[in-house]
C-alpha positions in Angstrom: 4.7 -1.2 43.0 3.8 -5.0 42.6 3.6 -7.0 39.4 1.0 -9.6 38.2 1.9 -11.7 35.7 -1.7 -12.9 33.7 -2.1 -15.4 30.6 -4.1 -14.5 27.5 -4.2 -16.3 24.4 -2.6 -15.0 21.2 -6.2 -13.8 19.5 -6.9 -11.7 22.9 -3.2 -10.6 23.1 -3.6 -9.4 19.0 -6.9 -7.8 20.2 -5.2 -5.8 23.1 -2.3 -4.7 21.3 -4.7 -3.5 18.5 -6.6 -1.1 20.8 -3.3 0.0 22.6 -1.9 3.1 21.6 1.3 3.6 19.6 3.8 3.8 22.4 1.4 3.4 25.4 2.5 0.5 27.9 0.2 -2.1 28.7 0.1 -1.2 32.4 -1.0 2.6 31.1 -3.2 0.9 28.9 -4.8 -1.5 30.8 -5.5 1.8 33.5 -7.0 3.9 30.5 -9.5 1.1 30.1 -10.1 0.0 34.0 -11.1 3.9 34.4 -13.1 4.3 31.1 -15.0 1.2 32.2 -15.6 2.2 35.8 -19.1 3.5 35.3 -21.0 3.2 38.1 -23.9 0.8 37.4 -26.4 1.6 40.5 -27.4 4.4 38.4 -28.8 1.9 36.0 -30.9 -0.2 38.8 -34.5 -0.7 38.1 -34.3 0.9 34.5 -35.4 -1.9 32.5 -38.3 -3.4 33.4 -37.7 -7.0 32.3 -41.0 -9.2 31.5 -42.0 -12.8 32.6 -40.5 -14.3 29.1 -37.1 -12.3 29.1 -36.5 -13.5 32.1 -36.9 -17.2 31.5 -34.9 -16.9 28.0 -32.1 -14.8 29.6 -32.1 -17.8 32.4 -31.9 -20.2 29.5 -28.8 -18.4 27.9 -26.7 -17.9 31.1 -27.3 -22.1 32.0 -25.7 -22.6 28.6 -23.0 -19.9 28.9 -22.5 -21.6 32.8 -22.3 -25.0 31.4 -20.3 -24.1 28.6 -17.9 -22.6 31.4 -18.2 -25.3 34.0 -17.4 -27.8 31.4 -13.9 -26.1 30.5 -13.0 -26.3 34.4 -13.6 -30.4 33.9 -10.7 -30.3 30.8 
């Protein structure tokens, strides 16, 4: 088995160990999660019918939230 080394800060490292159980590893934790989140989202295509103005605002939102991120890159 390989290991990964990854970098979180100390909020998000406060936030993991607060949803990890009392005596479960992070490597058993972090596969509880990856499995519980592995829902299968082609089941969900075409369910919401999204209109002319959620589109354009949900546009608007991910050009700030791309900006926002592009920005940290730069720094």
């Amino acid at each position: 088995m390989g290991y990964k080394t990854i970098s979180v800060s100390d909020e998000i490292y406060k936030k993991l160990v607060a949803l990890k159980r009392t005596g479960e590893s992070f490597n058993t934790f972090f596969e509880r999660v990856a499995e519980k989140e592995g829902v299968d989202l082609k089941k969900f295509f075409g369910a919401w019918k999204m209109t002319d103005r959620e589109k354009r605002e949900m546009e608007k939102d991910l050009d700030k939230i791309w900006g926002a991120w592009d920005e940290s890159l730069r720094h």
